[in-house]
N, C-alpha and C positions, 0 to 999 in steps of 0.2 A: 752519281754526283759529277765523276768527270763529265760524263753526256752534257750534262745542264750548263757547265761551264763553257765548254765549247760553242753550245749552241745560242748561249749570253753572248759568247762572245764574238760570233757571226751577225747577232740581231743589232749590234753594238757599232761592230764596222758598218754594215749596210746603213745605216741612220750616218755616218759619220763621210761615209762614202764620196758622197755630194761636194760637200766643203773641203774636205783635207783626203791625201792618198793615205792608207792606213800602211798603219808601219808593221810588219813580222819581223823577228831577227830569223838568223838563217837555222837557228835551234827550232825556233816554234816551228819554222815550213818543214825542217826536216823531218819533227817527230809527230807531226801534227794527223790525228788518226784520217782515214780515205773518207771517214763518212762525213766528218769537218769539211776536208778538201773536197769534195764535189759539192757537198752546199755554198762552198765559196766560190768555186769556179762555176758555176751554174748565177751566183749570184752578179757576176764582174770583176768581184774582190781581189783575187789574187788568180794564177792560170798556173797551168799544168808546168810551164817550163818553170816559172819561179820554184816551185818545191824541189823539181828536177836538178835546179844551178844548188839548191842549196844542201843537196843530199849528196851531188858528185863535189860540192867542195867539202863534205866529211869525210866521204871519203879519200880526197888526198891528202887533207889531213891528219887520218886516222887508221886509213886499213896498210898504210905502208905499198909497197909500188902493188900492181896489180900482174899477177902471175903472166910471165911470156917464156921463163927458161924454167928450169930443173932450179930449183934451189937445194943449198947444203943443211940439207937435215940436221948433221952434228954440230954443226955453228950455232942453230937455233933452238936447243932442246933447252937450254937454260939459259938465254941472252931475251929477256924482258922487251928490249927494243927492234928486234929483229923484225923488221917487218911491222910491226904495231899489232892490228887485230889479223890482217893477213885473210881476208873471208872471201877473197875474191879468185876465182881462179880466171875469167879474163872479162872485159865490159864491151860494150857497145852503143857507149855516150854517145858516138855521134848520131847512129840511127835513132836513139832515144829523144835524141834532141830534133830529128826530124818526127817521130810521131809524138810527140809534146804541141808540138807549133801546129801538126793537124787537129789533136786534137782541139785547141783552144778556138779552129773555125768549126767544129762542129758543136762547140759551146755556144759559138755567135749564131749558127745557125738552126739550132732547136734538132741535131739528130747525136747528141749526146748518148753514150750507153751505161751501161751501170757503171761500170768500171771507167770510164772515158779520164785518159790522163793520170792515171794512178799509176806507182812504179814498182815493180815487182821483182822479187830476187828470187834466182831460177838454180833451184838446184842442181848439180851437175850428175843428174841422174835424168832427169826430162830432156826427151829430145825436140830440139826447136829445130828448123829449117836452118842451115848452116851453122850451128853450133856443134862442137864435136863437145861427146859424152865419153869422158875418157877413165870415170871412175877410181881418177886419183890414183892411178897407176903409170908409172914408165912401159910395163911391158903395153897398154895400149893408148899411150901417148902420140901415137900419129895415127891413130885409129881414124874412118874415114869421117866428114861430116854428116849430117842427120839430113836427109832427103822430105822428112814429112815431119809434122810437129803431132806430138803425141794428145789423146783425146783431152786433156787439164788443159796445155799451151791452147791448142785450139780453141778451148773455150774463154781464159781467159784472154787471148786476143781477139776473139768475139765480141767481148764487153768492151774494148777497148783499152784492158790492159797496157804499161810499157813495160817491156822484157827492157833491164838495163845489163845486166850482168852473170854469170856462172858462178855460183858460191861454192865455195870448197867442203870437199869432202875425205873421209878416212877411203886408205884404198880396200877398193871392194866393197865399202860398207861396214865390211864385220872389226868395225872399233868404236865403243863408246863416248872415244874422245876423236877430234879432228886434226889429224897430223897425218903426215906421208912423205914419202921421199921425192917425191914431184911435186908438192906445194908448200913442203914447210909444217909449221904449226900454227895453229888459229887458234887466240888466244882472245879470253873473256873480257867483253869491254870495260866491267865493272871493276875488273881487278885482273890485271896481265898474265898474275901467277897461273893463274886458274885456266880449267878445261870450259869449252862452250856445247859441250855435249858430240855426240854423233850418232846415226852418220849425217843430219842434217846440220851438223855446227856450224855449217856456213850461214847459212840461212838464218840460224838463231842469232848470232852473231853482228850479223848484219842488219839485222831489225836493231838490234838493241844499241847498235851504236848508229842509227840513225841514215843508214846508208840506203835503204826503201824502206818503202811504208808496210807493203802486205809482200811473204814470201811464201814460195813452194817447198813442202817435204815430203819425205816417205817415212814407215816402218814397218819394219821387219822382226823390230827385237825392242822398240823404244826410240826409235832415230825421228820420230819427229815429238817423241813427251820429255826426252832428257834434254836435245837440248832447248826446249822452253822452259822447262825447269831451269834449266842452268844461266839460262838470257834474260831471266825474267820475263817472256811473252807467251802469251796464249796458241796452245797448239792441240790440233785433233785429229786422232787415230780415228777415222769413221771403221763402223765393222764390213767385213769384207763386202764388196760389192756396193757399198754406196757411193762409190769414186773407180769410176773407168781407170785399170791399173793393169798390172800381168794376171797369170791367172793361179798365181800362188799363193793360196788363199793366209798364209802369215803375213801378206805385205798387203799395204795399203796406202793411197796417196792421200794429203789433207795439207790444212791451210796452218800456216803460222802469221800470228800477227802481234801487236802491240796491246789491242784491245779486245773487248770480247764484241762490240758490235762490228768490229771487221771480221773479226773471223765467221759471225753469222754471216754476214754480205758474203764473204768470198766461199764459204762451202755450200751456201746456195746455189754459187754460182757453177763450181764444180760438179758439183751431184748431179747423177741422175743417167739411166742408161747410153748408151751409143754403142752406134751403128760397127763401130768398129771390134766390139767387147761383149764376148755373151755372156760374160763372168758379173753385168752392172744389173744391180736390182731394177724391177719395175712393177708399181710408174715411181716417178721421181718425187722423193720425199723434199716438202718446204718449208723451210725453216724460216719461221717468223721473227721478226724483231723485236716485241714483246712478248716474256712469259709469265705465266702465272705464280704469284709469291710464293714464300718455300710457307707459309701461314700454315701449321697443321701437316704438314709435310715431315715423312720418318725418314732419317737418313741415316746411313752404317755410317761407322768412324773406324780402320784400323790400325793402329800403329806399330803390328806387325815386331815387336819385342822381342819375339824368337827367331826373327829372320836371320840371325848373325850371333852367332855365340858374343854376349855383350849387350846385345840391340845395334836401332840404330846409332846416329850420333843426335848426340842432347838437342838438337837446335834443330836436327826432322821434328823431335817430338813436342818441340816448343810452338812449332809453324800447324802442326795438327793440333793444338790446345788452341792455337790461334780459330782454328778452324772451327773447330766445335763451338767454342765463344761465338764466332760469328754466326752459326747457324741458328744458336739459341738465338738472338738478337732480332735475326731475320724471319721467328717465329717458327721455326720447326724445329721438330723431335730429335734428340741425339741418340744413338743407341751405340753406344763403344761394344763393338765385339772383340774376339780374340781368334786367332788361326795358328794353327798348327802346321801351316807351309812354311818350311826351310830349306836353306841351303845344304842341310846334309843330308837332305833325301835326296841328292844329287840332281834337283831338277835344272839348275842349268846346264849341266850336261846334256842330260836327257834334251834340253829346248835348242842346244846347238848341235847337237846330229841330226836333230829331227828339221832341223831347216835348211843344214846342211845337204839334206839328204834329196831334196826339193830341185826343183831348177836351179838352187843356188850352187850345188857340184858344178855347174858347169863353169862356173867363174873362179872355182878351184883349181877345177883339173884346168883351162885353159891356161893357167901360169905357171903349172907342173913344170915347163924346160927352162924357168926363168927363173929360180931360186934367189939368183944372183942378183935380181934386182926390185926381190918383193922386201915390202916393209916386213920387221925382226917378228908384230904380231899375226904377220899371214904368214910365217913358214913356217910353224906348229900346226894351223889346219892342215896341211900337206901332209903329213905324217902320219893325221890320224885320218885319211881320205876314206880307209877299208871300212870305216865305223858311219860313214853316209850310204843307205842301204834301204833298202824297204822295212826291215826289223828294226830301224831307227824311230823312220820317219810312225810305225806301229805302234813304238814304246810312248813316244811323246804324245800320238794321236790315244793314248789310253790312258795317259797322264791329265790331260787337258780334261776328257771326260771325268774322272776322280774328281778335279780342281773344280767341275763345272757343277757338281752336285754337292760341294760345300756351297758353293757360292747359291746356287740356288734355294740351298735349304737355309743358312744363317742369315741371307740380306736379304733376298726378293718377295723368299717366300715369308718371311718373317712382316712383310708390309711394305720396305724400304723402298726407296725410289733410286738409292744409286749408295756406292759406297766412296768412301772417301780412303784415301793412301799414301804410303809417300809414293816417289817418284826413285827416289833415291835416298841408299844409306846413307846420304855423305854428301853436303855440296860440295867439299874440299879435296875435290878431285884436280893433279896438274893435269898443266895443259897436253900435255905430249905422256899422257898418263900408258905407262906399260911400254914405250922405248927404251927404258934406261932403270939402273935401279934407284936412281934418283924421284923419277917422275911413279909415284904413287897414287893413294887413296886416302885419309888420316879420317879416322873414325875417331870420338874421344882420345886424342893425344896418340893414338895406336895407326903403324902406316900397314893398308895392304895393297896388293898388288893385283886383286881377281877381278871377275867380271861378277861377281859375288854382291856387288854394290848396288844392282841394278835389280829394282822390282815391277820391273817394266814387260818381260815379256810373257808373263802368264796372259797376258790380252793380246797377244800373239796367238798361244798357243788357242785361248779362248778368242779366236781372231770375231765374231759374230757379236760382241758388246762393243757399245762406241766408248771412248775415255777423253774426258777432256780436261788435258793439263792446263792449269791456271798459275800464276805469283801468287804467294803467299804472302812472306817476309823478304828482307835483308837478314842474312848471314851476319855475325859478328865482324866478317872478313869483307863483307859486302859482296857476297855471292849468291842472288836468289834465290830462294826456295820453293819451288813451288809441288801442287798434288795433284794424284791424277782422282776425277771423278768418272767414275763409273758407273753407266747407267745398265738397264737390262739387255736380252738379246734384241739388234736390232732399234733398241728405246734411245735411239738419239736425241730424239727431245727433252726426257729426261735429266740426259748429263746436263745439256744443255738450261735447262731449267734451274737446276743447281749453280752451276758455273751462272748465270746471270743473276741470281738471288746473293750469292756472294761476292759478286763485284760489286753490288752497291755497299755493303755494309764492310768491306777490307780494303782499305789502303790503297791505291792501285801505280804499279810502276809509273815510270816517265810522268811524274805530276810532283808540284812540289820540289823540293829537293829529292828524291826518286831517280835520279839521273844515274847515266854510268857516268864515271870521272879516266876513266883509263890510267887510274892510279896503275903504279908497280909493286906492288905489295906483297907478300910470302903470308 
């Protein structure tokens, strides 16, 4: 339904074109999806720089200055206005402003590319050619800049991509929410109190308050499903090897966006092997822009009850009723299973040695002599450094197998085409969640303090299924909710099938009143 609207209202300007300049206020150019904006700037209508002016005036707006010193963590752990969303860790408006104005002559000139003039927010995990990758830490805060843009950057500036900005990230990675003591706290556009996910919260963050259109993430553990969940935008963990990445097969790179037809465009566009990565599937999987309806189609439902002594919180399992409703609607089979995966069979332990134990030690042990000036949730890794080991990374690698033959026997094998989950126990996660004891988790009225909340990294651990986190609802608090779909090993299409049979028939963010308000709200 958004699609048709968009594209009325492109066939709408071009017929009006002629006679009158058509009018966008700076909301529509900002939130306005890439697949609109290239039909319009291909058309005449509007050009790369207008979206550009109206995206960096949100964010002076909205994200509060953009990161150049050390900010004071403790000023900001519960000051609502500190900073506003704070998603940025530094910009590059002006270069962006000169590849805006090239692109618009290769609009005039017919050598346009896919991507030509779209703006992209760049996590600070991708290294671009002079941008430093600093991981949201002090100890490597002058670390040196990036000499080569890694095989994503490269591609989307192939397409014609603009890189405008570094989004903020938790240091290291290993935080579900986005805070550090080098950029502050990144806080939810939809509501200030609130967490925007991590470790890609910058990124989610900055879609949703309109600051670019299509951005970059990673996961490792969920960093790029929570925070789409939490931003309200569509994000995809592809399974390992469908996105040129390291070679640590828990981590993967993928696309966040606003809608589900950019995220199709942009992991198209990412996928597919290079030259520089033996670790990338081959040949290169394509991802069409139409799929076939869910008509006749089995789909698992879980919602996962025994995850947390309690469940989750009432308004996950309201957002999966949602879901199921929409599926019947959309003509396919619902089939609610039950699983017996918890939290006190201690698998997230088990899933944080076992990744620990990975390449990721080395981003441990390198700030071993810096105690002093790691954030309060990275100097407990330290402590338990003995327990990353090969009998770790064995315990979790035999975990996953256990977890991979429910999953194969209850969904796949049972006929299903993909399961459906939450994302999270809880969207009521604060922003600066596990700094303080203030900054929590609240489940039904109860606050905790674990990484407990997160149902995200069993597709880590099963890194070879794709999942694609979609919005569901608004929160009571107005904090989206969204789930992840899962399709089979490798069956990208699948989720993907799903996730586009449910976008037409639910609600979809940024439409409507659907907006963030960057309320301050508790």
């Amino acid at each position: 339904m958004k699609k048709t609207i968009w594209m009325a209202l492109i066939m709408l300007s071009a017929v009006i074109v002629s006679a009158a300049e058509p009018k966008f206020t700076r909301k529509e150019l900002a939130y306005m999806p890439a697949t609109a904006q290239i039909a319009l700037f291909k058309a005449g209508i509007i050009t790369p720089s207008d979206v550009l002016e109206a995206q960096i005036a949100q964010v002076k707006q909205y994200n509060g200055v953009c990161n150049t010193e050390r900010r004071d963590l403790e000023k900001e752990l519960n000051t609502f206005n500190a900073g506003k969303i704070n998603a940025i860790c530094f910009d590059r408006f002006a270069e962006a402003r000169k590849a805006a104005k090239a692109a618009e002559e290769r609009y005039r000139n017919g050598t346009a590319r896919r991507l030509e003039g779209v703006t992209v927010g760049v996590k600070n995990e991708n290294n671009v050619v002079g941008w430093r990758v600093d991981m949201g830490s002090l100890v490597l805060k002058d670390v040196p800049l990036c000499t080569e843009d890694c095989p994503l950057i490269e591609r989307l500036k192939n397409e014609g991509a603009i890189l405008v900005f570094s989004t903020t990230v938790p240091e290291l990675y290993v935080n579900c929410m986005t805070w550090s003591r080098l950029y502050g706290v990144t806080r939810n556009p939809w509501n200030l109190a609130y967490g925007v996910g991590g470790s890609s919260g910058g990124s989610g963050a900055a879609l949703a308050a309109g600051f670019c259109t299509i951005a970059t993430g990673s996961d490792m553990g969920g960093s790029i499903r929570i925070p789409s969940s939490m931003n309200g935008v569509y994000g995809f963990k592809p399974p390992f090897g469908r996105v040129p990445t390291s070679e640590i097969a828990y981590e993967t790179l993928g696309p966040m966006t606003r809608t589900f037809d950019d995220l199709v465009l942009m992991q198209d566009i990412v996928a597919g092997p290079h030259p520089r990565n033996h670790a990338t599937l081959r040949p290169k999987l394509d991802y069409p822009t139409e799929y076939q309806s869910l008509k006749g189609a089995k789909v698992a439902v879980c919602y996962f009850p025994e995850w947390l002594k309690g469940g989750c919180d009432k308004e996950i399992d309201q957002a999966l009723d949602k879901v199921a409703e929409a599926l019947k609607k959309a003509g396919a089979e619902v089939k609610i299973i039950k699983s017996d995966w918890t939290v006190q069979k201690g698998q997230m332990k088990t899933f944080v040695n076992g990744l620990l134990s990975t390449e990721m030690f080395e981003l441990i042990h390198m700030t071993a002599g810096h105690q002093d000036l790691l954030c309060r949730n990275v100097v407990p890794l330290l402590k338990n450094i003995n327990d990353y080991n090969p009998k770790s990374l064995l315990k979790a690698t035999m975990m996953g197998e256990e977890t991979h033959a429910d999953v194969q026997k209850n969904v796949f094998g049972d006929g299903c085409i993909a399961l459906i989950m939450p994302t999270l126990a809880t969207p009521f996660v604060s922003a600066a969640f596990q700094a303080d004891k203030d900054n929590g988790a609240v489940i039904n009225g109860k606050t905790i303090y674990s990484n407990d909340i997160l149902l995200t990294p069993v597709w880590n651990l099963l890194n070879r299924y794709p999942v694609v986190d979609m919005p569901v609802m608004l929160s009571s608090k107005r904090v989206p909710i969204g789930v992840q779909i899962v399709g089979n090993t490798f069956d990208d299409l699948a989720a993907f099938r799903v996730a586009a049979g449910l976008s037409k028939v639910i609600p979809q963010m940024f439409t409507g009143d659907r907006f963030p308000d960057f309320r301050e709200k508790k």
